[in-house]
C-alpha positions as protocol buffer text, in pm:
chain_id: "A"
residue {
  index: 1
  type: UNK
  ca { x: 1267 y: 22128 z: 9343 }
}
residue {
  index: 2
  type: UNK
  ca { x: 1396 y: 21808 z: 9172 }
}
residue {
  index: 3
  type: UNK
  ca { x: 1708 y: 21622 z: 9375 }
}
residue {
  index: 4
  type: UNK
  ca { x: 1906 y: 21296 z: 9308 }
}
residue {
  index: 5
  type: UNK
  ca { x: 1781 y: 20960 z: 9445 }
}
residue {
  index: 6
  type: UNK
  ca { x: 1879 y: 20938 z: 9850 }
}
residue {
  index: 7
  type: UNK
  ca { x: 2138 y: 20702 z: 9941 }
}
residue {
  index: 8
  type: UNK
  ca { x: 1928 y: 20628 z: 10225 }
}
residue {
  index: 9
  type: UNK
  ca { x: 1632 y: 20668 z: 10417 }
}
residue {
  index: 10
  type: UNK
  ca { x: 1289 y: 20548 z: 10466 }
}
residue {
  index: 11
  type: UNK
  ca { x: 1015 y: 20693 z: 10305 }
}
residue {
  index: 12
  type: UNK
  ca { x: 662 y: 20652 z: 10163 }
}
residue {
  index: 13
  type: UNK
  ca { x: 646 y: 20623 z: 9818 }
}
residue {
  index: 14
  type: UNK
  ca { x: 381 y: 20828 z: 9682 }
}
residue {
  index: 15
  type: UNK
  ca { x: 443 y: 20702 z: 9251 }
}
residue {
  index: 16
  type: UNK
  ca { x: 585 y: 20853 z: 8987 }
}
residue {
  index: 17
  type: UNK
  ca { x: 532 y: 21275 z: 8889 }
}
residue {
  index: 18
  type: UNK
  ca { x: 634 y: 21440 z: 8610 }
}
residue {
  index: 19
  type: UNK
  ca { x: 504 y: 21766 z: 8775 }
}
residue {
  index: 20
  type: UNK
  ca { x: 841 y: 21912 z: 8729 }
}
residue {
  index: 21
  type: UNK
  ca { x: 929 y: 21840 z: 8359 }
}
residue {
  index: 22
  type: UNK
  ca { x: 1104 y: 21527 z: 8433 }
}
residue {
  index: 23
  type: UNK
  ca { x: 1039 y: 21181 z: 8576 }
}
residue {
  index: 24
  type: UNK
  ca { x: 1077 y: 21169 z: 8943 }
}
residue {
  index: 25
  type: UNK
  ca { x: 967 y: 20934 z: 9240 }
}
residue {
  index: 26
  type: UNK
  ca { x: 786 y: 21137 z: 9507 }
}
residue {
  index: 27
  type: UNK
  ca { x: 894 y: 21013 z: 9802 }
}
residue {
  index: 28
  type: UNK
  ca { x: 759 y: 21126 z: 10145 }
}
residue {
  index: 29
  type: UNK
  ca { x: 971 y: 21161 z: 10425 }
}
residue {
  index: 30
  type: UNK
  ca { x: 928 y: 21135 z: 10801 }
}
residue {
  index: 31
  type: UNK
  ca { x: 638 y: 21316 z: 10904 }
}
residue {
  index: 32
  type: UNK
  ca { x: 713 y: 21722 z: 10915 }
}
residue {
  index: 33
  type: UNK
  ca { x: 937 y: 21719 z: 10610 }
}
residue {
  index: 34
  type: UNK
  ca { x: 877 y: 21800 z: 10255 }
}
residue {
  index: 35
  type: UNK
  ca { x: 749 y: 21609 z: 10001 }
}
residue {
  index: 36
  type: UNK
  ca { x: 1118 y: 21461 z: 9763 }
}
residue {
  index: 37
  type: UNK
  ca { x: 1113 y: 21498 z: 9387 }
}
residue {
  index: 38
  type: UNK
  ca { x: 1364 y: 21230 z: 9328 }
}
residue {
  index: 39
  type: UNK
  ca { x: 1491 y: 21195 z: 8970 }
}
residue {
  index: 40
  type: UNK
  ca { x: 1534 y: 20854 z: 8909 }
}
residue {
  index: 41
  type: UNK
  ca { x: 1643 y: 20825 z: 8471 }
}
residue {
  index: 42
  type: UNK
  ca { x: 2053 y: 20821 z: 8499 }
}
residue {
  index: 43
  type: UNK
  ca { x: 2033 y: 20689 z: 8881 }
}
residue {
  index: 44
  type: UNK
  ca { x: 2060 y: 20417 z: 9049 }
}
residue {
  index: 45
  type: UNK
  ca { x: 1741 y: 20332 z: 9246 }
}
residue {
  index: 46
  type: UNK
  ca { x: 1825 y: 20003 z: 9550 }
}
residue {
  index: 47
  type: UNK
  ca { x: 1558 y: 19983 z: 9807 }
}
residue {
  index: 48
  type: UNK
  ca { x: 1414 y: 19713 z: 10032 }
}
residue {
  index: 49
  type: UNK
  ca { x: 1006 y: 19722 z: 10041 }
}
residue {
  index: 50
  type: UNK
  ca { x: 991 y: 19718 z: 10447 }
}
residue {
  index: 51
  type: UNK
  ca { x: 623 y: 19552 z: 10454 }
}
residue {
  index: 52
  type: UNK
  ca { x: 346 y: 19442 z: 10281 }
}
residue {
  index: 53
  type: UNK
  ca { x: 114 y: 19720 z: 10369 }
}
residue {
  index: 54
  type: UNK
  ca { x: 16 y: 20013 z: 10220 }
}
residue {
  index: 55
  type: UNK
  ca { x: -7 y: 20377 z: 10342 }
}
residue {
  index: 56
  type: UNK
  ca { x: -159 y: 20689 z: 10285 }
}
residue {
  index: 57
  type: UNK
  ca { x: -62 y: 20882 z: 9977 }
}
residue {
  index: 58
  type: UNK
  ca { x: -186 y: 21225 z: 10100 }
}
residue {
  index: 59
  type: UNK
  ca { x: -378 y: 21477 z: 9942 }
}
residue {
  index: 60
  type: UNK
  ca { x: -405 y: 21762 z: 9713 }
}
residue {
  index: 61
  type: UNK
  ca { x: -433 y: 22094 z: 9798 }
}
residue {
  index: 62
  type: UNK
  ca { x: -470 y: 22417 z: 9611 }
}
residue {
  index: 63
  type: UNK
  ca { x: -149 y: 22607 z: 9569 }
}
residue {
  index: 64
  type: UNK
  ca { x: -338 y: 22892 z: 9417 }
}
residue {
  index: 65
  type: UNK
  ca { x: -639 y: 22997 z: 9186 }
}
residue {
  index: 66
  type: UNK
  ca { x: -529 y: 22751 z: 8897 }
}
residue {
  index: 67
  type: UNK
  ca { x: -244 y: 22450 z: 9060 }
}
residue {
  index: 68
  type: UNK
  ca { x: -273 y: 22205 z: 9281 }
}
residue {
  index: 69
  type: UNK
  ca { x: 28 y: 22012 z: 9459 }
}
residue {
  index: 70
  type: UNK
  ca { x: 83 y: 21719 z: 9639 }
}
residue {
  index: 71
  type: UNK
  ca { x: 82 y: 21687 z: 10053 }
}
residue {
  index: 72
  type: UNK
  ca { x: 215 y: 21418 z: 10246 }
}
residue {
  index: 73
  type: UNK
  ca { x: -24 y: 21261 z: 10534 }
}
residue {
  index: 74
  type: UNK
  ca { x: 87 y: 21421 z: 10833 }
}
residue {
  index: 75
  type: UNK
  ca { x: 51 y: 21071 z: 11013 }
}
residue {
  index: 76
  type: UNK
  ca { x: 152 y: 20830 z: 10726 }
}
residue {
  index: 77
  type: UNK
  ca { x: -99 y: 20615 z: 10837 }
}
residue {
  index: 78
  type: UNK
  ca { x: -233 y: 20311 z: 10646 }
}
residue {
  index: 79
  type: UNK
  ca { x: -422 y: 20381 z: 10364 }
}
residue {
  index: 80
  type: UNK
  ca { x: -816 y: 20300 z: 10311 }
}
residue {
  index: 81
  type: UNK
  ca { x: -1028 y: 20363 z: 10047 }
}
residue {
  index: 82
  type: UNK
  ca { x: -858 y: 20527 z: 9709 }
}
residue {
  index: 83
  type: UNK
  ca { x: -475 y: 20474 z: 9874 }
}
residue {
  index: 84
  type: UNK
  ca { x: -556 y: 20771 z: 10164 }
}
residue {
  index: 85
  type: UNK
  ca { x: -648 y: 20717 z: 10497 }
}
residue {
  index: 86
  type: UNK
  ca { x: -1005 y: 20855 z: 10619 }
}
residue {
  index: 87
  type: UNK
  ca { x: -857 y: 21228 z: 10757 }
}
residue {
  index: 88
  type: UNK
  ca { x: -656 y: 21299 z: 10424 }
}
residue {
  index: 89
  type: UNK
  ca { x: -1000 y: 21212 z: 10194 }
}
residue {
  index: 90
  type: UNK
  ca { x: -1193 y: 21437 z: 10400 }
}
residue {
  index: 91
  type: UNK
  ca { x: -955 y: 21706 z: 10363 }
}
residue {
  index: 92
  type: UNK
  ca { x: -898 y: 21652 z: 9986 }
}
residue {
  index: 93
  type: UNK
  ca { x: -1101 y: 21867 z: 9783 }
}
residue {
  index: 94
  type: UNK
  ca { x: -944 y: 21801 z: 9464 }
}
residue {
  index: 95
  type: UNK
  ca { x: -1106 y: 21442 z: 9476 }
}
residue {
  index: 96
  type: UNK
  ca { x: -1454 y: 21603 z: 9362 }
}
residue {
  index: 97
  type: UNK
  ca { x: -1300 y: 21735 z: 9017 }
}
residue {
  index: 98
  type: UNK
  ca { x: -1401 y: 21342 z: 8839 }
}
residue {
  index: 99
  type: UNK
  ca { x: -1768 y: 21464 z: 8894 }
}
residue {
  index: 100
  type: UNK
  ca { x: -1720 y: 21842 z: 8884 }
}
residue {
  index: 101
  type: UNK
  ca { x: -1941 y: 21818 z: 8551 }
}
residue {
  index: 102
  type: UNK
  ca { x: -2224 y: 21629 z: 8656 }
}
residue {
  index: 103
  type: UNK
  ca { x: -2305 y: 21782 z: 8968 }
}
residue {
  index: 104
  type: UNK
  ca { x: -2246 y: 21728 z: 9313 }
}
residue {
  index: 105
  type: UNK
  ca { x: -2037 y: 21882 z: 9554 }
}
residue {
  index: 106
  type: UNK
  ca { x: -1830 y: 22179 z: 9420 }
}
residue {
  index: 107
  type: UNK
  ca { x: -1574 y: 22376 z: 9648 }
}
residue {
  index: 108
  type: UNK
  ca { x: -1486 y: 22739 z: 9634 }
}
residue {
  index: 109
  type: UNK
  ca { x: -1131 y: 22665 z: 9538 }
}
residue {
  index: 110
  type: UNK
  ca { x: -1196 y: 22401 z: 9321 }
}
residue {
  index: 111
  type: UNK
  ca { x: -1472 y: 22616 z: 9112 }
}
residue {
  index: 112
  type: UNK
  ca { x: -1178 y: 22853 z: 9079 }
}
residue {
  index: 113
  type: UNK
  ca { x: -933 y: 22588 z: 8946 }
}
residue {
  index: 114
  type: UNK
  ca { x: -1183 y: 22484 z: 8693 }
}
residue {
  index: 115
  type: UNK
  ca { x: -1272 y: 22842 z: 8550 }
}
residue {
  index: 116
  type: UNK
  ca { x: -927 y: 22845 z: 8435 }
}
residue {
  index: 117
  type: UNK
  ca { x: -887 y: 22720 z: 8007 }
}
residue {
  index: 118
  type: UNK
  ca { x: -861 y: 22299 z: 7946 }
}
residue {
  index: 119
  type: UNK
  ca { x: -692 y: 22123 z: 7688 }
}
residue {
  index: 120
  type: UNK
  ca { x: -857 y: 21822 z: 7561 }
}
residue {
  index: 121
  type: UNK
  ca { x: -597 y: 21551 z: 7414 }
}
residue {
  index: 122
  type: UNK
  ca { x: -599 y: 21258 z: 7210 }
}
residue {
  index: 123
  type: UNK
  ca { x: -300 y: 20981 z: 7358 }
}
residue {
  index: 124
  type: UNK
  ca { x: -221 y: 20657 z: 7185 }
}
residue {
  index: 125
  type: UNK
  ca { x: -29 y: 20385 z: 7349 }
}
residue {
  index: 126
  type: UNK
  ca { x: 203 y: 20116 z: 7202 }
}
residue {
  index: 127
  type: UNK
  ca { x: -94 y: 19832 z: 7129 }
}
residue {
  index: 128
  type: UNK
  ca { x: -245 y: 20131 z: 6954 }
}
residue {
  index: 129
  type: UNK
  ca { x: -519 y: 20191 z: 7207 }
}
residue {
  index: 130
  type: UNK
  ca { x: -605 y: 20567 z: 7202 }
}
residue {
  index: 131
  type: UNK
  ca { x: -751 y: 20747 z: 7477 }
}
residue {
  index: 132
  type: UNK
  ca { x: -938 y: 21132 z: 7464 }
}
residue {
  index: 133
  type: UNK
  ca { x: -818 y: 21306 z: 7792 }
}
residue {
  index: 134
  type: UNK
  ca { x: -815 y: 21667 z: 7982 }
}
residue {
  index: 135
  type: UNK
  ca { x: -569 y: 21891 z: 8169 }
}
residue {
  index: 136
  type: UNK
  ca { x: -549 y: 22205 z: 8300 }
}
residue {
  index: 137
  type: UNK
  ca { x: -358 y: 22489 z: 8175 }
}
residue {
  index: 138
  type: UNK
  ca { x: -75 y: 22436 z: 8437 }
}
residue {
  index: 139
  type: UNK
  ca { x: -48 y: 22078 z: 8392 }
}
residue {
  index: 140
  type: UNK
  ca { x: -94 y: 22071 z: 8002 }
}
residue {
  index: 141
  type: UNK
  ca { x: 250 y: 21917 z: 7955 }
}
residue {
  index: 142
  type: UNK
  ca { x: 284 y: 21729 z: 8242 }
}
residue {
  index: 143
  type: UNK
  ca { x: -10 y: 21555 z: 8228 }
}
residue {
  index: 144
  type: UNK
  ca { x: 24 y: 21421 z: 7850 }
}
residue {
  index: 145
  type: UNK
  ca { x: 421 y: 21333 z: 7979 }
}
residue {
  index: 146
  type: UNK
  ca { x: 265 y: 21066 z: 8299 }
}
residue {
  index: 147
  type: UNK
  ca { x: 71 y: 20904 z: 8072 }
}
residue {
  index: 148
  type: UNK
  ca { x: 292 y: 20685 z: 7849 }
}
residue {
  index: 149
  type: UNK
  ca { x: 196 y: 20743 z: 7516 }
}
residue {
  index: 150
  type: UNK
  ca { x: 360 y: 20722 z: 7264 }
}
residue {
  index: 151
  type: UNK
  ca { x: 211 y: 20955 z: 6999 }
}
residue {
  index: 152
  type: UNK
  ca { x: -42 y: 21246 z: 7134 }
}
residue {
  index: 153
  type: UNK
  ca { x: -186 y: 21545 z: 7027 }
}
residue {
  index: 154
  type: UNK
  ca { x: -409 y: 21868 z: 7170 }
}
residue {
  index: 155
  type: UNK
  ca { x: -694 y: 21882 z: 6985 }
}
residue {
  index: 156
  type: UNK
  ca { x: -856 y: 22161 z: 7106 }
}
residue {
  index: 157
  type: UNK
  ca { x: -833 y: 22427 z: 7425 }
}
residue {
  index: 158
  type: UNK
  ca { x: -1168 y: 22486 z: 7620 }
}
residue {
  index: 159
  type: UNK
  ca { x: -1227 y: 22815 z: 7856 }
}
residue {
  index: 160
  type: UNK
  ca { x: -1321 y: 22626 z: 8116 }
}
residue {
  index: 161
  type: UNK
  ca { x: -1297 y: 22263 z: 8259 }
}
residue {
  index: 162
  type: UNK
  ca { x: -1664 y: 22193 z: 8299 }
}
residue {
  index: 163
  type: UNK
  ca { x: -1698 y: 22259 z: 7919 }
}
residue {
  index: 164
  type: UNK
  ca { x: -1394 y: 22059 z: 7810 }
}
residue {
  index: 165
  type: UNK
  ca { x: -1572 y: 21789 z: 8043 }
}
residue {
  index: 166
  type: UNK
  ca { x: -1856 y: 21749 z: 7818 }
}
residue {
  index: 167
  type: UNK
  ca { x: -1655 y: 21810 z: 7498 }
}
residue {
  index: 168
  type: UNK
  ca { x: -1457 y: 21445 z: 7612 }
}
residue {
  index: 169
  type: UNK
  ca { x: -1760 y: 21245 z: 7729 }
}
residue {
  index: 170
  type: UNK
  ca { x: -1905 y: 21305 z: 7391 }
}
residue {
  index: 171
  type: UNK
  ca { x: -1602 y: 21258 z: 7170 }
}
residue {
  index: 172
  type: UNK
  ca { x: -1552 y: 20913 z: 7386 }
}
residue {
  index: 173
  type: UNK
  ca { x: -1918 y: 20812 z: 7295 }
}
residue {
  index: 174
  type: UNK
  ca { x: -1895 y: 20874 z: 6908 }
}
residue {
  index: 175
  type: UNK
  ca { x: -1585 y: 20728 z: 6895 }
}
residue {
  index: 176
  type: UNK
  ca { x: -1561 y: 20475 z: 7150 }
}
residue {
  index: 177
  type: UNK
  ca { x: -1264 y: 20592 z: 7241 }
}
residue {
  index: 178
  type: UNK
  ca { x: -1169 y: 20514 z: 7626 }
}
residue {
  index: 179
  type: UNK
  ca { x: -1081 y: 20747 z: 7878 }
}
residue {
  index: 180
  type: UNK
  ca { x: -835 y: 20574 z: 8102 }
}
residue {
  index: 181
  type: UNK
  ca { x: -597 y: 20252 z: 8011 }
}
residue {
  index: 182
  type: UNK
  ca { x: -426 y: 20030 z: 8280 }
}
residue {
  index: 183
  type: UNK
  ca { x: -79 y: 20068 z: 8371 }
}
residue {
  index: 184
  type: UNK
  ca { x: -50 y: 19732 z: 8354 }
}
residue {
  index: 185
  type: UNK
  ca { x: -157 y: 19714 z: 7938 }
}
residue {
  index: 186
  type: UNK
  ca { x: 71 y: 19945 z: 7888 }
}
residue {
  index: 187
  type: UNK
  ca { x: 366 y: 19803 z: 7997 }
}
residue {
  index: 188
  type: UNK
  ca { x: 269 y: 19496 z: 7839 }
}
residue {
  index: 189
  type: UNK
  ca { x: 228 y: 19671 z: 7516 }
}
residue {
  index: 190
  type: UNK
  ca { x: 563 y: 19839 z: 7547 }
}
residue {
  index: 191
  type: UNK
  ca { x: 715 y: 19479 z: 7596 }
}
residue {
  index: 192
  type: UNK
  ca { x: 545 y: 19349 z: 7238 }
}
residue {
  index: 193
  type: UNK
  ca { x: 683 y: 19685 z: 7064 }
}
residue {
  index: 194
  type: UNK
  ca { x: 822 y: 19605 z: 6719 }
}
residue {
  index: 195
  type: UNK
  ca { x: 740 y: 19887 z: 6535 }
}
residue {
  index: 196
  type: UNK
  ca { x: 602 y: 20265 z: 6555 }
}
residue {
  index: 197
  type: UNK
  ca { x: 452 y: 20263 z: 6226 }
}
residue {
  index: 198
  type: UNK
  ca { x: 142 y: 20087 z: 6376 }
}
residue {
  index: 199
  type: UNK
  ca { x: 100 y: 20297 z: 6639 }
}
residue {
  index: 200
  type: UNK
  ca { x: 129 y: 20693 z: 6409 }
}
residue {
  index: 201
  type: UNK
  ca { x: -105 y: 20518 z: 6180 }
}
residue {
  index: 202
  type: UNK
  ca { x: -317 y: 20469 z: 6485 }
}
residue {
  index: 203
  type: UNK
  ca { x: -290 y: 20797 z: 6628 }
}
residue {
  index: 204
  type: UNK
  ca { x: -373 y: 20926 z: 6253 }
}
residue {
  index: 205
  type: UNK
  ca { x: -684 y: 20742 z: 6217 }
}
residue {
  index: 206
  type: UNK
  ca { x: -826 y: 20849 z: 6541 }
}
residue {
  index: 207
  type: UNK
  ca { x: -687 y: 21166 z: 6509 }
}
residue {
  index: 208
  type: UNK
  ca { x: -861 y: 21231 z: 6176 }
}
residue {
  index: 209
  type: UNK
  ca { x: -1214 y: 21098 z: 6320 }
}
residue {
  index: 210
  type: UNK
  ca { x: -1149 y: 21333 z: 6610 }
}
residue {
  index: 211
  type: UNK
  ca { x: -1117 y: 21612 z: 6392 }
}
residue {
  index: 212
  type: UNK
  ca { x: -1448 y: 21581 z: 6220 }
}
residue {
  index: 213
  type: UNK
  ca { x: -1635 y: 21515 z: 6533 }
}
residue {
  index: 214
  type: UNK
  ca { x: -1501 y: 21858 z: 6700 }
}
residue {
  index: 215
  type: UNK
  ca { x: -1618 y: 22013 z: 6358 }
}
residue {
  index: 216
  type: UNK
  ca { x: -1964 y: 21864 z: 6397 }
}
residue {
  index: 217
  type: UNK
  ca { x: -1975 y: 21998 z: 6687 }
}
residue {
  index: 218
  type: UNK
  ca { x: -1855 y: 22329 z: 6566 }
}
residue {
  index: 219
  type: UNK
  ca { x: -1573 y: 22310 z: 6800 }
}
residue {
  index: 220
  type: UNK
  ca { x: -1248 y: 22471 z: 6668 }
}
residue {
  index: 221
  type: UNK
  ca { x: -982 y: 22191 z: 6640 }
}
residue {
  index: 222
  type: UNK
  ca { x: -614 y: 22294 z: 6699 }
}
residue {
  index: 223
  type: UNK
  ca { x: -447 y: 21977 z: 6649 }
}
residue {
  index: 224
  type: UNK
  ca { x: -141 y: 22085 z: 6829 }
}
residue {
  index: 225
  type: UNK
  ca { x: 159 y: 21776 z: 6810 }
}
residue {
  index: 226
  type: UNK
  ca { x: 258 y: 21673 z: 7167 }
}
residue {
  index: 227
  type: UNK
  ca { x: 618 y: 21673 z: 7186 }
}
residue {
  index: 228
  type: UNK
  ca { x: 797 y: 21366 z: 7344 }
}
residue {
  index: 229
  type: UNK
  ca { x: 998 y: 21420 z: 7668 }
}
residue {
  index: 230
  type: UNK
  ca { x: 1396 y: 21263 z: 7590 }
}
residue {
  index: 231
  type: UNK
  ca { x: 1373 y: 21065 z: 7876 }
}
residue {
  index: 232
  type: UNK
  ca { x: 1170 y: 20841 z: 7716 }
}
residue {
  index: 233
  type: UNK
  ca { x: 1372 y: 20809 z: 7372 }
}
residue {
  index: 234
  type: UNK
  ca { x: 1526 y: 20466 z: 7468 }
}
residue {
  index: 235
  type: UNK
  ca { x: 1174 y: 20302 z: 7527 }
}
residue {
  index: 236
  type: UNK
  ca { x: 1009 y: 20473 z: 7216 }
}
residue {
  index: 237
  type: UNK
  ca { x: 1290 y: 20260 z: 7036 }
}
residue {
  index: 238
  type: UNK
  ca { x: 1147 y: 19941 z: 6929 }
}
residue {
  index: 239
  type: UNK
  ca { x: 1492 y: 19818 z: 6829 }
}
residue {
  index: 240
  type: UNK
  ca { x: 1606 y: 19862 z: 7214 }
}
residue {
  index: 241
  type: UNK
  ca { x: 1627 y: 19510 z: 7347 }
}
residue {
  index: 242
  type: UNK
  ca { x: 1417 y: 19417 z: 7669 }
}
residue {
  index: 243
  type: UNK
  ca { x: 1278 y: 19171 z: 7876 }
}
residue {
  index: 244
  type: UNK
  ca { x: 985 y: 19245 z: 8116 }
}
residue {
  index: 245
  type: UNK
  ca { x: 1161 y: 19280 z: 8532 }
}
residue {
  index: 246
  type: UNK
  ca { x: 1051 y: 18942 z: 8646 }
}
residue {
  index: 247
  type: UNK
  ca { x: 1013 y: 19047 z: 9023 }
}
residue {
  index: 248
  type: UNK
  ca { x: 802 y: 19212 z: 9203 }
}
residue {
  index: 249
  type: UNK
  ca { x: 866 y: 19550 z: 9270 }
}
residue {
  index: 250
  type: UNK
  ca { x: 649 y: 19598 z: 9549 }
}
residue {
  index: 251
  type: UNK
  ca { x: 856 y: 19323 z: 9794 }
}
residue {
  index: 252
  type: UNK
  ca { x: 1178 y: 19217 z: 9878 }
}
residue {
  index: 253
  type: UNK
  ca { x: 1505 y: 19381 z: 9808 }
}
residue {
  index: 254
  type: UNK
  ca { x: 1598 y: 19570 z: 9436 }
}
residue {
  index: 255
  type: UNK
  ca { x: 1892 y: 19738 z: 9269 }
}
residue {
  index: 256
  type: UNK
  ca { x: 1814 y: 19938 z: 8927 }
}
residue {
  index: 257
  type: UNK
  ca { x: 1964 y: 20125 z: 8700 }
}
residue {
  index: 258
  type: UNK
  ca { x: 1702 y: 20337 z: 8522 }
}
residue {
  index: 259
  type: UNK
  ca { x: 1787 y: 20440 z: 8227 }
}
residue {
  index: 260
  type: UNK
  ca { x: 1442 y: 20532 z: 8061 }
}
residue {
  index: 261
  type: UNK
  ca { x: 1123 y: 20652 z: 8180 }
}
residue {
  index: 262
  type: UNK
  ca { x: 822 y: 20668 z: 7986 }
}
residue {
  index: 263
  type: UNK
  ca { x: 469 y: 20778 z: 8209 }
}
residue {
  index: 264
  type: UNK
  ca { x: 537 y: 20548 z: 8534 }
}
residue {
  index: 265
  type: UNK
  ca { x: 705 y: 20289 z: 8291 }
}
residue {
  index: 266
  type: UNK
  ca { x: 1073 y: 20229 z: 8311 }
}
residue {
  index: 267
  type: UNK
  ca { x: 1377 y: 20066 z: 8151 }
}
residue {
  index: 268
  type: UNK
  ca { x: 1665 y: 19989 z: 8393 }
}
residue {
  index: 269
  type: UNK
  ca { x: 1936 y: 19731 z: 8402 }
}
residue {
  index: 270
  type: UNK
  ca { x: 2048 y: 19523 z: 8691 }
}
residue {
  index: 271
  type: UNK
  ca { x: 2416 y: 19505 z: 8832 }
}
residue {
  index: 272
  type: UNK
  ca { x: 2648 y: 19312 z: 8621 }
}
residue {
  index: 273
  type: UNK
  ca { x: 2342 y: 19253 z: 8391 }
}
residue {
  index: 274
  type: UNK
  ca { x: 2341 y: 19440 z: 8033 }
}
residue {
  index: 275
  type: UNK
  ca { x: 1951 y: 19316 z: 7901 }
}
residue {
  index: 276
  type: UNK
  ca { x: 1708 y: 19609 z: 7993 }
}
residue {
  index: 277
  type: UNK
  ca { x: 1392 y: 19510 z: 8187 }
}
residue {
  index: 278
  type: UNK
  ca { x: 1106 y: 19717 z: 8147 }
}
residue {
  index: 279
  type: UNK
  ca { x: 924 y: 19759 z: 8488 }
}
residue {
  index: 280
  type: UNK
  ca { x: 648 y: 19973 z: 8617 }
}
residue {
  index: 281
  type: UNK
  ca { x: 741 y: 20217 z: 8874 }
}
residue {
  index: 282
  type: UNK
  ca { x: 385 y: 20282 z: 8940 }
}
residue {
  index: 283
  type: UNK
  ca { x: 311 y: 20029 z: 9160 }
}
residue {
  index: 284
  type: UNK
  ca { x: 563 y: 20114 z: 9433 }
}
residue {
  index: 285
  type: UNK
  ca { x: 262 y: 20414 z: 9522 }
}
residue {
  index: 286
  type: UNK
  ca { x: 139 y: 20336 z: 9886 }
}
residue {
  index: 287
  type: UNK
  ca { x: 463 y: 20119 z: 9950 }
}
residue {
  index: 288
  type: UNK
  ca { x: 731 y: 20220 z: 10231 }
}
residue {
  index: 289
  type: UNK
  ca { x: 1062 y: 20163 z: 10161 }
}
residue {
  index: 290
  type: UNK
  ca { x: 1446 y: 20174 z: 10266 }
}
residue {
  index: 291
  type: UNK
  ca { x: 1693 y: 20290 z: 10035 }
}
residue {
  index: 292
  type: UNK
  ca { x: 2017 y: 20185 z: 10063 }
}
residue {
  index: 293
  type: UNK
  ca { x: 2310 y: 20093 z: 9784 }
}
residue {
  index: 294
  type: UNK
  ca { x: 2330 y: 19744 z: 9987 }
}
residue {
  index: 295
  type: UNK
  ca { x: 1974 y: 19625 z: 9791 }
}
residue {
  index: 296
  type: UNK
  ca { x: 2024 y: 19474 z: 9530 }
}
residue {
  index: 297
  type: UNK
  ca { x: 1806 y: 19300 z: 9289 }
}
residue {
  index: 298
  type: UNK
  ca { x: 1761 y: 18861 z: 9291 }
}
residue {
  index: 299
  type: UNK
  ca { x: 1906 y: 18681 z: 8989 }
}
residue {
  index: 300
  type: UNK
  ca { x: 1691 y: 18680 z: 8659 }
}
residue {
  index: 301
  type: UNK
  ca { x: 1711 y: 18460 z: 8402 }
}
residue {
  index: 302
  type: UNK
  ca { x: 1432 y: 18547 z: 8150 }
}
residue {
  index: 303
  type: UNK
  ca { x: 1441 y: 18539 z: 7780 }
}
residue {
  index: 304
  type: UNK
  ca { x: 1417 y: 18909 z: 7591 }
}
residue {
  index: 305
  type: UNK
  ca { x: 1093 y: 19036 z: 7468 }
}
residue {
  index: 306
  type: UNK
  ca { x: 1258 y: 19095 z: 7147 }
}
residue {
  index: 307
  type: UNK
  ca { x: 1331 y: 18821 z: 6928 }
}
């Protein structure tokens, strides 16, 4: 269940989920206590980063035949390869869904999970880049939501995930159309946003080249709009005025304001300070941290991405 931001505490920050409808920071707690959805749009997030390590994010584990959730390491100990530590990968069956369509390992629960119907998407991002993607029925919306985009669309729903698999690798190759884009470009592209006609036309073109591909294939195409979350309006507004957060998030002391989320991108404002930054909340995954309305953030003087 969702909660406010703590006032205080130390916890490992395990990124930002919209598992719950709305942007939150998963925070895990001292070893033995549940896993925090935190909402952070309309709070005030101050924390001190407490080192300059970074710690094991956990796993996932099935919840039943078709969701997964998030589990916190029951040590919190460093992380290693992939942002777990060696006891959590070995424990995380989840991991093998990537390759679940070309071969390779395949456990019981996670054959289960991908019996269940896929949706296969089509996401495009502020800089226009477009991306083909999958979810599961369970995490339809809340998948499309953590990715950023700004325009999206289902394009068609598979029975199965090892099918919708296939369906994505090919519509990537005729297309050229990726499969994953940085956080990083992202946020960049959000900071050079002037106007949203670009990126529908965008989102049109590859939408319409999408939908003759699936018919080639003789693939039914729903083209099913995805609908924007609200929290995100204020970013989605290329009139808002912002500059990009000139610190970084994952050291040092920070005060925040969020006021918009958009995937694991934010806009917040700093105490006494009215120009939004845009900021990524994304990188704060692996981090420990201290929160605490004592941290604030360090002075900026920047110039605003918007001229």
């Amino acid at each position: 269940m969702d909660q406010s931001l703590p006032t205080s505490g130390t916890y490992v920050c395990h990124g930002i989920t919209w598992a719950n409808g709305a942007p939150c920071l998963l925070l895990a707690p001292p070893p033995g206590k549940p896993l925090l959805h935190a909402q952070v749009v309309g709070g005030r997030l101050a924390y001190r980063v407490n080192d300059a390590g970074r710690w094991c994010t956990g796993r996932y584990r099935f919840a039943d035949r078709v969701r997964v959730e998030a589990v916190a390491c029951p040590d919190q100990a460093p992380a290693e390869t992939g942002g777990q530590c060696a006891a959590c990968t070995a424990r995380d069956e989840f991991r093998f869904a990537h390759q679940f369509h070309s071969g390779g390992h395949v456990p019981d629960a996670l054959a289960a999970y991908m019996a269940q119907p896929h949706w296969l998407y089509l996401a495009t991002f502020a800089d226009g880049t477009t991306k083909v993607g999958t979810a599961a029925e369970p995490r339809k919306r809340s998948r499309l939501d953590e990715q950023g985009a700004l325009a999206a669309t289902y394009l068609a729903k598979s029975p199965d995930g090892r099918t919708v698999r296939f369906v994505e690798d090919a519509l990537s190759r005729r297309l050229d159309l990726t499969q994953t884009v940085r956080a990083a470009a992202k946020l960049k592209a959000l900071a050079a946003l002037r106007d949203l006609a670009p990126v529908r036309a965008a989102h049109q073109q590859h939408l319409d080249r999408a939908a003759e591909a699936l018919s080639e294939m003789s693939i039914p195409a729903l083209l099913e709009p995805w609908a924007p979350p609200a929290e995100g309006d204020l970013l989605r507004a290329p009139v808002t005025e912002r500059a990009l957060y000139p610190h970084d998030l994952r050291e040092g002391e920070h005060g925040l304001t969020v006021l918009a989320c958009v995937g694991s991108q934010g806009l917040a404002t700093l105490d006494g300070d009215d120009l939004p930054y845009l900021l990524d909340l994304g990188v704060l995954k692996g981090h420990r941290i201290t929160l605490g309305p004592q941290f604030s953030s360090p002075a900026a003087a920047v110039q605003s991405a918007l001229f």
